[in-house]
C-alpha positions as CSV (number, residue, x, y, z in Angstrom):
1,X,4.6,15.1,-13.4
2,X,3.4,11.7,-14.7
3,X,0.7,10.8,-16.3
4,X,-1.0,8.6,-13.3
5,X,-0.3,11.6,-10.8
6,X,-1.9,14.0,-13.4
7,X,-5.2,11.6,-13.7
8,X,-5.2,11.2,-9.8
9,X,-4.8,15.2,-9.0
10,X,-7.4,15.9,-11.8
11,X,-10.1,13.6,-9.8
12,X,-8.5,14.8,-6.3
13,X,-9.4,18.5,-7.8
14,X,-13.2,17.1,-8.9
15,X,-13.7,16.0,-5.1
16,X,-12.5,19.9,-4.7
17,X,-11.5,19.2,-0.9
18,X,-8.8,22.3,0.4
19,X,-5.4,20.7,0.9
20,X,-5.3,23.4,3.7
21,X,-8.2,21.9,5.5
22,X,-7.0,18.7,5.2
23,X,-3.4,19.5,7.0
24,X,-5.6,21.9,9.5
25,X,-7.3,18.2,10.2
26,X,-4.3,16.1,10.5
27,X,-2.2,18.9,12.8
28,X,-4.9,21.4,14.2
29,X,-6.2,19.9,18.0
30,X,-9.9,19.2,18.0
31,X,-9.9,19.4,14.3
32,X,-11.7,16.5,12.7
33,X,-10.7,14.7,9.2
34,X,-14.9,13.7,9.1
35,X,-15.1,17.8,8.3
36,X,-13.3,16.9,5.0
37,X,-16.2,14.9,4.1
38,X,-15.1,12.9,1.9
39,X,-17.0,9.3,1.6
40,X,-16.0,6.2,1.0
41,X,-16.5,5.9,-2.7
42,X,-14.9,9.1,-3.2
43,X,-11.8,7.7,-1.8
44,X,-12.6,4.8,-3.7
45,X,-12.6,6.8,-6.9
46,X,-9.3,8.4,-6.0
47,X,-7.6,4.3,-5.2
48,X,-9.2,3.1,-8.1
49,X,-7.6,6.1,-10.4
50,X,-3.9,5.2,-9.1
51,X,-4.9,1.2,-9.3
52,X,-5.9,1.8,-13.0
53,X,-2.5,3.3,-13.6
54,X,-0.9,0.6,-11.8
55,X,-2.0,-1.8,-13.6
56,X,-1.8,-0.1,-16.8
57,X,1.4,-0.2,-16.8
58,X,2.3,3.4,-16.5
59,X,5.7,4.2,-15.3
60,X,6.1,6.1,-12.1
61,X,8.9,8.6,-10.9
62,X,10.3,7.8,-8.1
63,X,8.7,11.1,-6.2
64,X,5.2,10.2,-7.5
65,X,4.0,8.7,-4.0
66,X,5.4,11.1,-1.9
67,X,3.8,14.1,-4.3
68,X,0.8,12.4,-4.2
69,X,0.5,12.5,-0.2
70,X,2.1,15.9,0.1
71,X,-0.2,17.5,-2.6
72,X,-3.8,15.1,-2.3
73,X,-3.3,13.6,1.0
74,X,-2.7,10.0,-0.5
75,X,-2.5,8.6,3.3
76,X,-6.5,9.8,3.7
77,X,-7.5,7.7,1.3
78,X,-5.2,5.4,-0.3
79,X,-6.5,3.3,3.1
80,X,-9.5,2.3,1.6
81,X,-11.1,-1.3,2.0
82,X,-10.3,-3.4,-1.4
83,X,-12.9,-5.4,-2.9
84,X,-13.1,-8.2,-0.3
85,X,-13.6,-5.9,2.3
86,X,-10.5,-6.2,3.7
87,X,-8.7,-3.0,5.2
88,X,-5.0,-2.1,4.8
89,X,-2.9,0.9,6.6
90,X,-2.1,3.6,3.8
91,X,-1.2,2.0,0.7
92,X,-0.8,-1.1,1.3
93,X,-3.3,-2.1,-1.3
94,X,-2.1,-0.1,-3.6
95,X,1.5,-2.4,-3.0
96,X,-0.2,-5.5,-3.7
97,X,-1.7,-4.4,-6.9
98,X,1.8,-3.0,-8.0
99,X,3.7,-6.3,-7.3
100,X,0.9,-8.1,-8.5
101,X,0.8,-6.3,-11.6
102,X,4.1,-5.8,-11.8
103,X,4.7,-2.4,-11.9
104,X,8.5,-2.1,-11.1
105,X,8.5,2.0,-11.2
106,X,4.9,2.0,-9.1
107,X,6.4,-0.2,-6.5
108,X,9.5,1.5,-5.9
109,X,7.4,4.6,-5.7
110,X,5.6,3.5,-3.1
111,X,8.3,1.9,-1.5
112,X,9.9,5.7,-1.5
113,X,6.8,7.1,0.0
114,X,6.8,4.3,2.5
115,X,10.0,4.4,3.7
116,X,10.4,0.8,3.6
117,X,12.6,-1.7,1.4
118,X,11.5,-4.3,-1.3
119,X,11.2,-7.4,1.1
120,X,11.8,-10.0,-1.5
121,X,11.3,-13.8,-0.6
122,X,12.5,-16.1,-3.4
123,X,12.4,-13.3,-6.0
124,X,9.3,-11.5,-5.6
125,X,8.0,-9.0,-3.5
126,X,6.4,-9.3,0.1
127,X,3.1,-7.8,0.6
128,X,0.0,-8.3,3.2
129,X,-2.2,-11.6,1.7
130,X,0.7,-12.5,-0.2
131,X,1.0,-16.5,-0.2
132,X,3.8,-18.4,0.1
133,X,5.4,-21.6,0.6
134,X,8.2,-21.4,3.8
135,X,9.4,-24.9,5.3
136,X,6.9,-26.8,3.6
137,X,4.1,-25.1,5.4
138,X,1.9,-22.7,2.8
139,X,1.6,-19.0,4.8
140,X,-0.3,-15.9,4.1
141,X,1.4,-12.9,4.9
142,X,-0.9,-10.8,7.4
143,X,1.3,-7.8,8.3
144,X,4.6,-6.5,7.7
145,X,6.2,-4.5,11.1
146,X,9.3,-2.5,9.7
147,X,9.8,-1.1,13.2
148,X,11.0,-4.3,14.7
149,X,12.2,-6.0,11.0
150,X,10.0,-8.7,11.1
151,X,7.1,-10.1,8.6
152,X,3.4,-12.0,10.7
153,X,2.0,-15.0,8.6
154,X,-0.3,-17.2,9.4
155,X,-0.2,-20.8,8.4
156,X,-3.1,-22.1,6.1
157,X,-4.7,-25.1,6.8
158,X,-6.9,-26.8,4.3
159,X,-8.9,-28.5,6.1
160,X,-13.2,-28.9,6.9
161,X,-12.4,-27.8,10.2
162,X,-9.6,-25.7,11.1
163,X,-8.1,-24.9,14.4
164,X,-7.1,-21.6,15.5
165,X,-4.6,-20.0,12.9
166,X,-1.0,-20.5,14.0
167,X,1.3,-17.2,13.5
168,X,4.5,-17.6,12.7
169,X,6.9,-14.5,13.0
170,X,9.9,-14.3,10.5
171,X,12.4,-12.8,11.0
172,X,13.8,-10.3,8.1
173,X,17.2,-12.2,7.9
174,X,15.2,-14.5,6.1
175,X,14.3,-12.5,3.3
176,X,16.3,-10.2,0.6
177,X,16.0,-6.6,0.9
178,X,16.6,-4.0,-1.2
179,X,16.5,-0.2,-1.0
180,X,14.1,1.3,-3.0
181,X,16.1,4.0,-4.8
182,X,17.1,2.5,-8.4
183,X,21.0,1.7,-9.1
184,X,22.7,4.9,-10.5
């Protein structure tokens, strides 16, 4: 076990929620996740203490994400609003922070748990409120559908009074991807 999955189970263990409860909520009809009880700066703590070995640099196994939502039901919490107030599916903020950071091993990881590729445009990797320059037109990256292959932006206009954002839907032939298990 790592050192960021050790920090993270030792403040998931703190919060001292049953991982049996937890699966009874997900699986069990009837059975709701509110009788966890768990607020919102709990889960915040638990984000914050994989962010904080994000962007320290700490080095990630490959299994780390996936132990992490087997073991403290990551996909709970990992969901939580970041500091704009903006709100992501599970981990999705926790992506952004690793390419950001650039945490190689973290985003692998999470790539892993995801079960989606490294969707690279011009050498970097693709992540919701990513920015980018495509046909001369500068787009933020809104959501990433991995069903259907294809990556929603929305053009940025700069000025006083802009229109209604225009979506533009790209197609993942436009973009490198690469699978998320290292080269042997």
């Amino acid at each position: 076990m790592t050192k960021p999955v050790e920090t993270v189970e030792a403040a998931w263990r703190q919060l001292d929620p049953s991982p049996e409860k937890f699966r009874q909520a997900f699986f069990a009809p009837g059975v709701s996740v509110a009788t966890i009880r768990l607020s919102w700066q709990q889960k915040r703590q638990l984000q914050d203490s994989v962010i904080a070995g994000i962007i320290g640099d700490e080095t990630f196994d490959l299994d780390d994400f996936l132990y992490l939502a087997e073991h403290c039901c990551l996909d709970s919490w990992a969901g939580v609003g970041d500091r704009n107030g903006r709100w992501d599916d599970a981990g999705e903020i926790l992506y952004a922070e690793a390419v950001k950071a650039g945490n190689e091993s973290a985003c692998r990881s999470i790539e892993k748990w995801k079960d989606r590729p490294a969707i690279l445009y011009e050498g970097a990797r693709m992540y919701v409120g990513r920015l980018f320059f495509r046909l001369g037109e500068e787009l933020r990256c809104t959501s990433i559908n991995t069903a259907k292959r294809f990556v929603v932006s929305v053009l940025i206009e700069r000025s006083l009074r802009p229109s209604k954002p225009q979506q533009r839907r790209i197609n993942w032939s436009e973009f490198e991807l690469v699978d998320p298990q290292p080269p042997s």
